[in-house]
mmCIF file as Biopython writes it, N, C-alpha, C and O atoms, coordinates in Angstrom:
data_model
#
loop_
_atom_site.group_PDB
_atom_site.id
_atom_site.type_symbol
_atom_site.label_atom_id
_atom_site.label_alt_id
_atom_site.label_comp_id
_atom_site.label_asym_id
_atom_site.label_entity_id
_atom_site.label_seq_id
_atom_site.pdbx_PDB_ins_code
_atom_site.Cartn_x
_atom_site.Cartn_y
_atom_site.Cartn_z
_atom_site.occupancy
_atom_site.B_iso_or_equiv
_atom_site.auth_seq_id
_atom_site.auth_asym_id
_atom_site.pdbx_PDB_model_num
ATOM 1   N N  . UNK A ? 1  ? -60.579 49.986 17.681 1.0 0.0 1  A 1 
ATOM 2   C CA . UNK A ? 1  ? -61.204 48.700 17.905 1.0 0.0 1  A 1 
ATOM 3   C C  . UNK A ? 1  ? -60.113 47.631 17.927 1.0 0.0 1  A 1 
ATOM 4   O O  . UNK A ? 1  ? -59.377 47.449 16.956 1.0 0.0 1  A 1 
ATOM 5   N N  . UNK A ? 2  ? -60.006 46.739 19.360 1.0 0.0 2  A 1 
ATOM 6   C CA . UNK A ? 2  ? -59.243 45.797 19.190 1.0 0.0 2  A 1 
ATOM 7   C C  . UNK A ? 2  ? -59.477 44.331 18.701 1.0 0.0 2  A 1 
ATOM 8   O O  . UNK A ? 2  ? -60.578 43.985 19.128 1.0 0.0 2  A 1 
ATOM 9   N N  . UNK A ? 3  ? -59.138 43.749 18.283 1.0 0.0 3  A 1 
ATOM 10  C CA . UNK A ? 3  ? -59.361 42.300 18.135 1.0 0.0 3  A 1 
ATOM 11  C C  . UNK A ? 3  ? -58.424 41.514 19.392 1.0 0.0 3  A 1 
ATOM 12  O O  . UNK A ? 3  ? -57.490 41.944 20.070 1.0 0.0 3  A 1 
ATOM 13  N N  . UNK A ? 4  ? -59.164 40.085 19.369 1.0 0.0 4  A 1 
ATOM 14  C CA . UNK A ? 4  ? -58.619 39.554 20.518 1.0 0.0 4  A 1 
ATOM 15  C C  . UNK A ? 4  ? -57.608 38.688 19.353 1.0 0.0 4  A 1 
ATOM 16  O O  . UNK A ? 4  ? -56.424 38.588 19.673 1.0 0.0 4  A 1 
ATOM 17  N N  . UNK A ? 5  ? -57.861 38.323 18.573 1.0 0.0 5  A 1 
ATOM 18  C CA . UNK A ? 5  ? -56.560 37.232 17.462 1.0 0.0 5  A 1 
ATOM 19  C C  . UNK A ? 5  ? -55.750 38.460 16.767 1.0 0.0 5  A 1 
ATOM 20  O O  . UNK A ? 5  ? -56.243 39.457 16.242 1.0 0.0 5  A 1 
ATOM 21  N N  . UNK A ? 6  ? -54.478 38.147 16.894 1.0 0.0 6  A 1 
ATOM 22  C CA . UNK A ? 6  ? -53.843 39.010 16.514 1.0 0.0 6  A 1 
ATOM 23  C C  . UNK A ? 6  ? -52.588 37.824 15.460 1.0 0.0 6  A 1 
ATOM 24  O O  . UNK A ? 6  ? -52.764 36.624 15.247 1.0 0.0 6  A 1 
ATOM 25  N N  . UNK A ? 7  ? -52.078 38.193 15.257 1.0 0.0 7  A 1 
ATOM 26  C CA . UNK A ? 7  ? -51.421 37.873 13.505 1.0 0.0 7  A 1 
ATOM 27  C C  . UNK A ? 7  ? -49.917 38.444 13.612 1.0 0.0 7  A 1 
ATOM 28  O O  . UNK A ? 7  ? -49.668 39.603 13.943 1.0 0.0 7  A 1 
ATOM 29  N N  . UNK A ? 8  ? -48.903 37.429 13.271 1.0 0.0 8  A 1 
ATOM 30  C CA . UNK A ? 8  ? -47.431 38.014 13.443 1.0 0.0 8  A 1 
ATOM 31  C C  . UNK A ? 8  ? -46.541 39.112 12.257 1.0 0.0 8  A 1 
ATOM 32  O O  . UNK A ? 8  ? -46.087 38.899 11.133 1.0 0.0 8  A 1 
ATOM 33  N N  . UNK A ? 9  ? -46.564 40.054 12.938 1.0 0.0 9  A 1 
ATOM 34  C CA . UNK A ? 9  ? -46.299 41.164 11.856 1.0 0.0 9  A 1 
ATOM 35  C C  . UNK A ? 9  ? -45.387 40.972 11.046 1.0 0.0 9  A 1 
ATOM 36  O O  . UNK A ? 9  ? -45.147 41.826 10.193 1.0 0.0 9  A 1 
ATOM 37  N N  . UNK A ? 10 ? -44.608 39.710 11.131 1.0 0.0 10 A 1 
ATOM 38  C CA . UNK A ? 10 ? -43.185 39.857 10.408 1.0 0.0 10 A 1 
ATOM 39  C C  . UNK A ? 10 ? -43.568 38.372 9.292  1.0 0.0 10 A 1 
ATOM 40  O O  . UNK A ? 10 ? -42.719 37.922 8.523  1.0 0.0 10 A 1 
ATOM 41  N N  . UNK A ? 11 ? -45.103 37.740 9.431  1.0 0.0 11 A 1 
ATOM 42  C CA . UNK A ? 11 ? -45.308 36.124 8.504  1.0 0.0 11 A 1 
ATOM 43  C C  . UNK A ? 11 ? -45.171 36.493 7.008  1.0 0.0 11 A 1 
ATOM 44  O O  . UNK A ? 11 ? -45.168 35.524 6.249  1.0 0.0 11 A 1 
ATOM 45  N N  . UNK A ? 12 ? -45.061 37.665 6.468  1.0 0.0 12 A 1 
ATOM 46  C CA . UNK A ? 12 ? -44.509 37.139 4.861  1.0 0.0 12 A 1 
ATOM 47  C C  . UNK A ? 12 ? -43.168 37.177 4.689  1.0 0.0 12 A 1 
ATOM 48  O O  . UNK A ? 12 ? -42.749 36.718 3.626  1.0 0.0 12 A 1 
ATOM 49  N N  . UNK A ? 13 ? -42.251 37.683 5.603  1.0 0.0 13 A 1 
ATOM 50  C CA . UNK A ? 13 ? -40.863 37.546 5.693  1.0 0.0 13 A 1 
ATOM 51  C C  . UNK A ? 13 ? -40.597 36.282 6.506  1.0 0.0 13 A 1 
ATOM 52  O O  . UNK A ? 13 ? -39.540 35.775 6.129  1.0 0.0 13 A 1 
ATOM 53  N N  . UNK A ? 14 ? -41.078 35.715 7.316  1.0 0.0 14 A 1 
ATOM 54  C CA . UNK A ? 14 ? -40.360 34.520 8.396  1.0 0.0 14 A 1 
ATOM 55  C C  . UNK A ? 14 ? -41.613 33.298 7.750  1.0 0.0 14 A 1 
ATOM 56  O O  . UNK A ? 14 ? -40.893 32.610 7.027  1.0 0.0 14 A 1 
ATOM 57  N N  . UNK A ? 15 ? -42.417 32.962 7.687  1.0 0.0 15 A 1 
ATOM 58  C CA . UNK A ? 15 ? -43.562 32.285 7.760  1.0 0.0 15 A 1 
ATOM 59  C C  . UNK A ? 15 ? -43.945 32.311 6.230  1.0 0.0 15 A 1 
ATOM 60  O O  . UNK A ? 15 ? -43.882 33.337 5.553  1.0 0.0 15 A 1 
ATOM 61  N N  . UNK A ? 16 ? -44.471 30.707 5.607  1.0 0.0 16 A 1 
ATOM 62  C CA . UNK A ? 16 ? -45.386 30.634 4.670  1.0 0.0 16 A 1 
ATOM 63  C C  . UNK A ? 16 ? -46.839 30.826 4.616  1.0 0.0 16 A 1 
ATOM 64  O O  . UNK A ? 16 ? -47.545 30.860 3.608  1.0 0.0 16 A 1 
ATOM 65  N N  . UNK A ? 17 ? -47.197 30.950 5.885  1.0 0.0 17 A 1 
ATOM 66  C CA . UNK A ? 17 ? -48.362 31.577 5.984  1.0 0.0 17 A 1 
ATOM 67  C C  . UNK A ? 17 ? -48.784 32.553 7.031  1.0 0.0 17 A 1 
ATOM 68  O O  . UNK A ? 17 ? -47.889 33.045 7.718  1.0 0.0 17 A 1 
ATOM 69  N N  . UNK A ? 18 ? -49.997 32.897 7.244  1.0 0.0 18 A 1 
ATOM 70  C CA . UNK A ? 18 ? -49.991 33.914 8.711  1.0 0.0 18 A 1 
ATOM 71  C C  . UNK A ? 18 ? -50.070 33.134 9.858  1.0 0.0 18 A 1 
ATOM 72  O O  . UNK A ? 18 ? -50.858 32.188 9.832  1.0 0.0 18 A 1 
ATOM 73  N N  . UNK A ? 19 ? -49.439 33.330 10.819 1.0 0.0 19 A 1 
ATOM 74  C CA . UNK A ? 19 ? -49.401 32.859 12.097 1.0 0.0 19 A 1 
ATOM 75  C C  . UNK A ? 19 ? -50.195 33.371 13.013 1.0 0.0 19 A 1 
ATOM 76  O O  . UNK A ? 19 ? -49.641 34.371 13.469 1.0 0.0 19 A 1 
ATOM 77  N N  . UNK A ? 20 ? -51.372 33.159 13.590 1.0 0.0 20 A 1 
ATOM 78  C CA . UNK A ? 20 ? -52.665 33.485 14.355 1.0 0.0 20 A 1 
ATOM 79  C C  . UNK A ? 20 ? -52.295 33.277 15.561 1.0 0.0 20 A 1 
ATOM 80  O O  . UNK A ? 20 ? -51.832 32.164 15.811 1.0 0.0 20 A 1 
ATOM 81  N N  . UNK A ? 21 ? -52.394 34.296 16.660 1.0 0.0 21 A 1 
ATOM 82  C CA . UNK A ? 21 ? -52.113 33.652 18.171 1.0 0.0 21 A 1 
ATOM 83  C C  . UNK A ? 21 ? -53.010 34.843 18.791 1.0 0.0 21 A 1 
ATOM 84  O O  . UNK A ? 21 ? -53.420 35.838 18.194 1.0 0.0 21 A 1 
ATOM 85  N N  . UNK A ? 22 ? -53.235 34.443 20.305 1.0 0.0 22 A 1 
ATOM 86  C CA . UNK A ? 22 ? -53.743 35.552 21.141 1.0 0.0 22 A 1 
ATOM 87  C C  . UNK A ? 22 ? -52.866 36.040 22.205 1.0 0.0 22 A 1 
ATOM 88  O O  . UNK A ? 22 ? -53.397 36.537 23.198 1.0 0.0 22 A 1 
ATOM 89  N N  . UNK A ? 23 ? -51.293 35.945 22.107 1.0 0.0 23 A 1 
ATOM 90  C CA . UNK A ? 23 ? -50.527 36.475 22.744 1.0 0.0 23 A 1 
ATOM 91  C C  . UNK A ? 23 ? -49.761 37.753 22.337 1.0 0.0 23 A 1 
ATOM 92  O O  . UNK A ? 23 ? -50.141 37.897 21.175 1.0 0.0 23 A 1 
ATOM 93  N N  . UNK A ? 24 ? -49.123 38.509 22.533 1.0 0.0 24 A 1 
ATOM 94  C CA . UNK A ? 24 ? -48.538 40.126 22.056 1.0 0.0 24 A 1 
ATOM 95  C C  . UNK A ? 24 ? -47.611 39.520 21.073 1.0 0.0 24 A 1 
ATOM 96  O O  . UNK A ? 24 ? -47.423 40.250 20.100 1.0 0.0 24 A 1 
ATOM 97  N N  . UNK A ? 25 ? -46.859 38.178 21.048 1.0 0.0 25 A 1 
ATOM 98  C CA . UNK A ? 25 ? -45.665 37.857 20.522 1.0 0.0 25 A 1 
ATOM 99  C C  . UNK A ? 25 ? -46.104 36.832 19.498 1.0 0.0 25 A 1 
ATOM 100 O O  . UNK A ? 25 ? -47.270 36.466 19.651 1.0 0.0 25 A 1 
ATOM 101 N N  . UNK A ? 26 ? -45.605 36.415 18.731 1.0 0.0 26 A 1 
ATOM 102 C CA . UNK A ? 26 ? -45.578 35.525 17.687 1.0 0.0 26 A 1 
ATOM 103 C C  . UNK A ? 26 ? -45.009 34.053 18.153 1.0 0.0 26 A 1 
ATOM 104 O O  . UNK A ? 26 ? -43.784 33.995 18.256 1.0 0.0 26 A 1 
ATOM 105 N N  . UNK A ? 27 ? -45.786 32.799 18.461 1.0 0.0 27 A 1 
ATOM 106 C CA . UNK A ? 27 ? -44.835 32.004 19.453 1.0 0.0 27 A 1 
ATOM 107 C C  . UNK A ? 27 ? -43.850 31.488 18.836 1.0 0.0 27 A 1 
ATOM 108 O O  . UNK A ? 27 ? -42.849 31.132 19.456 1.0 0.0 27 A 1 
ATOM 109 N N  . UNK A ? 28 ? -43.988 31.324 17.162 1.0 0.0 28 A 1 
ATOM 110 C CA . UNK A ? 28 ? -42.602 31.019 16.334 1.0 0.0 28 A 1 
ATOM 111 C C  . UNK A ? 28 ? -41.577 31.832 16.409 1.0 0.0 28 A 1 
ATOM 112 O O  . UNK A ? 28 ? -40.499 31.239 16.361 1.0 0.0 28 A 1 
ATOM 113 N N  . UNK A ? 29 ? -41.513 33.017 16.512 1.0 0.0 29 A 1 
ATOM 114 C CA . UNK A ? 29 ? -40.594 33.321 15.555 1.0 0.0 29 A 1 
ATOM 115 C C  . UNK A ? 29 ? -40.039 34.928 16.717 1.0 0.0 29 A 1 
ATOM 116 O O  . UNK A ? 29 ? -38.977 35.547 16.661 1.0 0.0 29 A 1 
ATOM 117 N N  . UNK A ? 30 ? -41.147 35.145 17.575 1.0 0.0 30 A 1 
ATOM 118 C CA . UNK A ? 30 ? -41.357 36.369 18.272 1.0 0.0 30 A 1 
ATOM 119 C C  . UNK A ? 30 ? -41.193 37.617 18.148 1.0 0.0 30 A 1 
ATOM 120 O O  . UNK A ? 30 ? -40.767 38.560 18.815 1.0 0.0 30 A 1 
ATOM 121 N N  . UNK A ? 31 ? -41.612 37.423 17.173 1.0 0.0 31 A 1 
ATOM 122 C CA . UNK A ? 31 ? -41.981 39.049 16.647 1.0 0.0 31 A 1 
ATOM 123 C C  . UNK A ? 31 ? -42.987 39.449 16.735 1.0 0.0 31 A 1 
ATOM 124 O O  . UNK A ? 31 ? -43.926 38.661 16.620 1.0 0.0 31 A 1 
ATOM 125 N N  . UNK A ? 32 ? -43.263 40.982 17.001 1.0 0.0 32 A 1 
ATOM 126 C CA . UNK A ? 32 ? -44.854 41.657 17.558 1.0 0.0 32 A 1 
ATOM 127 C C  . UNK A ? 32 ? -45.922 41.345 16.523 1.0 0.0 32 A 1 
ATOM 128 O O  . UNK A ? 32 ? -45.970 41.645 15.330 1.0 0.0 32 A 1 
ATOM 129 N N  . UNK A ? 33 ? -46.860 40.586 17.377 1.0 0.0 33 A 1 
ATOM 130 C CA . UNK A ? 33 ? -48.345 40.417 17.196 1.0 0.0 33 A 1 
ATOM 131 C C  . UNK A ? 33 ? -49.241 41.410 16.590 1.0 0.0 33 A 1 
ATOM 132 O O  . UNK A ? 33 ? -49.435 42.303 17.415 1.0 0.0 33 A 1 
ATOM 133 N N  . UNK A ? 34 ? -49.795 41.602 15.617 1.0 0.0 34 A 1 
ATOM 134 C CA . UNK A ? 34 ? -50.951 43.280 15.383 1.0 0.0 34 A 1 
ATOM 135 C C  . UNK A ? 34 ? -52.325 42.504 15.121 1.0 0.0 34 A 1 
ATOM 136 O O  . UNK A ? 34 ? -52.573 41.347 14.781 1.0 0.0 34 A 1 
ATOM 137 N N  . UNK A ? 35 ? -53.166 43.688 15.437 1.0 0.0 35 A 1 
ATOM 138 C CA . UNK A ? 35 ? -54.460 43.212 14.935 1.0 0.0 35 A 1 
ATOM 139 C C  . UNK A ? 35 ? -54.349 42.680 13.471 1.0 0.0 35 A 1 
ATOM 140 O O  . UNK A ? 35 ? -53.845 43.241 12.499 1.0 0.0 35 A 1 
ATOM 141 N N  . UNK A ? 36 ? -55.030 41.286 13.572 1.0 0.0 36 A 1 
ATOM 142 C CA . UNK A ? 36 ? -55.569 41.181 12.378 1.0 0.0 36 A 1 
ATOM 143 C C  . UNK A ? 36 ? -56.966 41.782 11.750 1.0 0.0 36 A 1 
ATOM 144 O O  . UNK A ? 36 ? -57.068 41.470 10.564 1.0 0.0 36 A 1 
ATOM 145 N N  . UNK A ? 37 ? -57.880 42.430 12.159 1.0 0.0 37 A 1 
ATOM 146 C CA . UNK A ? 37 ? -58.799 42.745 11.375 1.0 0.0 37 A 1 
ATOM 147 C C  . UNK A ? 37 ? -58.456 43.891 11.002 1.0 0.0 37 A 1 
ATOM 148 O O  . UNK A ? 37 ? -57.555 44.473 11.606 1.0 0.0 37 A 1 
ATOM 149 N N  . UNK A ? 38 ? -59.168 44.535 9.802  1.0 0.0 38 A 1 
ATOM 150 C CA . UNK A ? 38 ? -59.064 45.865 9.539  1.0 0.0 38 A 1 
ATOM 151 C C  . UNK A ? 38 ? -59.957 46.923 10.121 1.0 0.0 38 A 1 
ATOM 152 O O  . UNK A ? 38 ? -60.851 46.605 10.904 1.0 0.0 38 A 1 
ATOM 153 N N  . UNK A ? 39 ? -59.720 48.344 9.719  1.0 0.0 39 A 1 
ATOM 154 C CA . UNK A ? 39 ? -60.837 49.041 10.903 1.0 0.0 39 A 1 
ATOM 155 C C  . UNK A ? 39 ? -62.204 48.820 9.747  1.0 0.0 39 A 1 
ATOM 156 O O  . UNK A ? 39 ? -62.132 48.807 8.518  1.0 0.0 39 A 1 
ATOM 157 N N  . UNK A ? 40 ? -63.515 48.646 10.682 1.0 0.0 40 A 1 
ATOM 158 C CA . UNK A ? 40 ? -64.754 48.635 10.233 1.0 0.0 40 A 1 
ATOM 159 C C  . UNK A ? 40 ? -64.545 49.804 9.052  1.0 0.0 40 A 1 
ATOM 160 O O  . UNK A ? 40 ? -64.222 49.616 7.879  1.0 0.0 40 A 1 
ATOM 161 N N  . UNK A ? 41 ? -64.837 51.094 9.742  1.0 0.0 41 A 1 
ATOM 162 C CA . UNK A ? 41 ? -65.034 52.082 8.369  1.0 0.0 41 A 1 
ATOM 163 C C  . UNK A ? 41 ? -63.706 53.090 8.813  1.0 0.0 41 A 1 
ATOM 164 O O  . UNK A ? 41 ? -63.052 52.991 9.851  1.0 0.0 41 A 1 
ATOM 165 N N  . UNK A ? 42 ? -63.513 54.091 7.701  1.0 0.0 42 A 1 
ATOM 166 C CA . UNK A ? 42 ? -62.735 55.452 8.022  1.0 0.0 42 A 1 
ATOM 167 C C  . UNK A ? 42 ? -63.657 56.638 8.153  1.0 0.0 42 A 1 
ATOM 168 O O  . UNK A ? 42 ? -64.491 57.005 7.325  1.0 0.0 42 A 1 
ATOM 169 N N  . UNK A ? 43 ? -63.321 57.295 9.567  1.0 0.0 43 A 1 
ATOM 170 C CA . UNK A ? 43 ? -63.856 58.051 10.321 1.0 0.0 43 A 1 
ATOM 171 C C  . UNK A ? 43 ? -63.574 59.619 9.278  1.0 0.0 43 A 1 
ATOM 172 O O  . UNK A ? 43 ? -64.140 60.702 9.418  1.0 0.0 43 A 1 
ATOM 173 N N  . UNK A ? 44 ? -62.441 59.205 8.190  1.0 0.0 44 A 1 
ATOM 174 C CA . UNK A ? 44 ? -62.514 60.476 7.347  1.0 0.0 44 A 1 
ATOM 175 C C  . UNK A ? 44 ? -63.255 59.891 5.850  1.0 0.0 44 A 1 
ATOM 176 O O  . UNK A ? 44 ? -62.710 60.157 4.779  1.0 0.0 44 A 1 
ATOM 177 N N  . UNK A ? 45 ? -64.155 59.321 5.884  1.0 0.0 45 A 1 
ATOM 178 C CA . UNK A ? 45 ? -64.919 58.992 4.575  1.0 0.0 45 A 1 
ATOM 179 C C  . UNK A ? 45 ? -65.263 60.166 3.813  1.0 0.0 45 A 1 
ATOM 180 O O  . UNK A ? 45 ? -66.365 60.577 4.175  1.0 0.0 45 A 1 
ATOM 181 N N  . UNK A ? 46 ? -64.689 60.953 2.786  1.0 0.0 46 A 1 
ATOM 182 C CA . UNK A ? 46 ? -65.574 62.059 2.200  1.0 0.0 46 A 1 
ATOM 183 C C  . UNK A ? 46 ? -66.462 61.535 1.618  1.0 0.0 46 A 1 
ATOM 184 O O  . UNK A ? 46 ? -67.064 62.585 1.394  1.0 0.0 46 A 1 
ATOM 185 N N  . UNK A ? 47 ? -67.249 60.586 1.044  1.0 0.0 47 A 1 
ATOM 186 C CA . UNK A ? 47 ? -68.334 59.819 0.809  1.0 0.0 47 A 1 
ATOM 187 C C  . UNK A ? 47 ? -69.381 59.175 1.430  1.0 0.0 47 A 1 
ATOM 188 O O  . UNK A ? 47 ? -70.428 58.750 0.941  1.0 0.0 47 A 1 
ATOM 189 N N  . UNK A ? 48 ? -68.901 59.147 2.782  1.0 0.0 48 A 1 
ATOM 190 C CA . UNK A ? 48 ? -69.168 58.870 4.462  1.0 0.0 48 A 1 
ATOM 191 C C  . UNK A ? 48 ? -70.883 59.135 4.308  1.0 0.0 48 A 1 
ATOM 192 O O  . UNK A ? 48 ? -71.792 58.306 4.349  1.0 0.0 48 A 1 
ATOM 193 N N  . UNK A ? 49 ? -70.935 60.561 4.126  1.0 0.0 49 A 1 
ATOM 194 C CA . UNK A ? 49 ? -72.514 61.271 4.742  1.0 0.0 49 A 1 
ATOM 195 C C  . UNK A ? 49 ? -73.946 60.626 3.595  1.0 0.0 49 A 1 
ATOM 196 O O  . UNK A ? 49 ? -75.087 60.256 3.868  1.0 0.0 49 A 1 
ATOM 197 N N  . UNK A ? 50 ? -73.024 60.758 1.991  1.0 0.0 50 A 1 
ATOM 198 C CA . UNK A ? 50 ? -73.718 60.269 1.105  1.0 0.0 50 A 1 
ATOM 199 C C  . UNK A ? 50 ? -74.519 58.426 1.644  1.0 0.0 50 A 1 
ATOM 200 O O  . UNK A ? 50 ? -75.565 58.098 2.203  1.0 0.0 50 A 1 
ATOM 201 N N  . UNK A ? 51 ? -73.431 57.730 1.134  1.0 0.0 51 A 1 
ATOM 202 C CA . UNK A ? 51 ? -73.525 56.658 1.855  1.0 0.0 51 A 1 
ATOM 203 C C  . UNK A ? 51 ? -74.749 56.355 2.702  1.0 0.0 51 A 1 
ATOM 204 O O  . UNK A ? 51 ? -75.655 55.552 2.481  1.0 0.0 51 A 1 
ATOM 205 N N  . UNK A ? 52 ? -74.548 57.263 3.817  1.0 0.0 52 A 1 
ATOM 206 C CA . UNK A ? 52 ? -75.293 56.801 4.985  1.0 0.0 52 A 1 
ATOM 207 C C  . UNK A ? 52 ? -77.042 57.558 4.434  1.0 0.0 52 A 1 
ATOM 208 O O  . UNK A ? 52 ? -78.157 57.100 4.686  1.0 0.0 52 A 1 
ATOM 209 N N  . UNK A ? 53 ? -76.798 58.402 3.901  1.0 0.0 53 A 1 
ATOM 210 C CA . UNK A ? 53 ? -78.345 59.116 3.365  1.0 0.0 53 A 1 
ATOM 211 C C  . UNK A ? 53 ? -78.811 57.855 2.480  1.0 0.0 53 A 1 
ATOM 212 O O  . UNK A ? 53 ? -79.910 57.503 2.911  1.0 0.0 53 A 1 
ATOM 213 N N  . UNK A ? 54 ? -78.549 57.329 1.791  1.0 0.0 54 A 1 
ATOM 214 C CA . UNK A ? 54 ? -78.918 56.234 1.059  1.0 0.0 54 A 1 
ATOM 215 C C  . UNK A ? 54 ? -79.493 55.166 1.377  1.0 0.0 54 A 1 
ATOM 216 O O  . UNK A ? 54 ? -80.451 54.633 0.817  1.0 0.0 54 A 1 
ATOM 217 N N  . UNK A ? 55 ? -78.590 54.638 2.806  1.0 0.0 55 A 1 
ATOM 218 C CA . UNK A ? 55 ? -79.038 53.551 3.759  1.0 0.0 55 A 1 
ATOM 219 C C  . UNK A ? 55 ? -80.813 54.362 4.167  1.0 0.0 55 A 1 
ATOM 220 O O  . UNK A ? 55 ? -81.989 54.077 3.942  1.0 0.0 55 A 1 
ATOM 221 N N  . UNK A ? 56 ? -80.086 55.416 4.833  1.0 0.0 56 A 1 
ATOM 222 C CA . UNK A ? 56 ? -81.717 55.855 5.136  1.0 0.0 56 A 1 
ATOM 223 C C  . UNK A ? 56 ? -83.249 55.839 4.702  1.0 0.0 56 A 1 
ATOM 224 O O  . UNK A ? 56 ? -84.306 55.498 5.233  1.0 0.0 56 A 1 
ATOM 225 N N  . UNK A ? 57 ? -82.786 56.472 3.255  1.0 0.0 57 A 1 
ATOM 226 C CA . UNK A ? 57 ? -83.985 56.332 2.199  1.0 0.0 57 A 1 
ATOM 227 C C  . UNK A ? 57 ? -84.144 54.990 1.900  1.0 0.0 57 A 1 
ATOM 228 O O  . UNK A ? 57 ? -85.233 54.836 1.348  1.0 0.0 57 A 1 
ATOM 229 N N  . UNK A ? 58 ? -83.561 53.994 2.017  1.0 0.0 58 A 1 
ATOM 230 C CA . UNK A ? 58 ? -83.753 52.656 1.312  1.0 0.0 58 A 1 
ATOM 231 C C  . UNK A ? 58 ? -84.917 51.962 2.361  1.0 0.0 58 A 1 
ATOM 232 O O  . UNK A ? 58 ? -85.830 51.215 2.007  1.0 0.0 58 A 1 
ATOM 233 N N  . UNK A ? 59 ? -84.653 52.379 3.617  1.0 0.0 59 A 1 
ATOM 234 C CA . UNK A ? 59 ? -85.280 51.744 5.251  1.0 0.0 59 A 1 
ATOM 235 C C  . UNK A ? 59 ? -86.791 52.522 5.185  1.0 0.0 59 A 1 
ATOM 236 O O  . UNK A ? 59 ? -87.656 52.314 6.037  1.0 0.0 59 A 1 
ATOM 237 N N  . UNK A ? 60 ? -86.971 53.449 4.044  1.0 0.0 60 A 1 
ATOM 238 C CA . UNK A ? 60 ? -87.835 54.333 4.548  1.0 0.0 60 A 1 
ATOM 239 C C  . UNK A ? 60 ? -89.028 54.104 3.692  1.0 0.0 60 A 1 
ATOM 240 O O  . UNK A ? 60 ? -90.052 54.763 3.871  1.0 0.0 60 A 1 
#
């Protein structure tokens, strides 16, 4: 999953704070851009199936 705002990978070394842009580069400092969000869930959850049985019964 991509995000369109991406965040300069190098702002706790160059930057007092995070630097937000929607270009690949950082326009301060130009260093590579990464997603800022994190991924929704992990696709290896061993707790994953539980979880989701729970949601179920709760709807039910």
């Amino acid at each position: 999953m991509k995000s369109d705002i991406l965040v300069c990978s190098a702002w706790k070394a160059e930057h007092d704070r995070p630097v937000y842009t929607l270009s690949s580069t950082c326009p301060d400092c130009g260093a590579d851009a990464e997603n800022s969000a994190p991924a929704p869930f992990n696709p290896e959850d061993p707790h994953g199936e539980y979880r989701r049985a729970l949601k179920r019964r709760a709807r039910e």
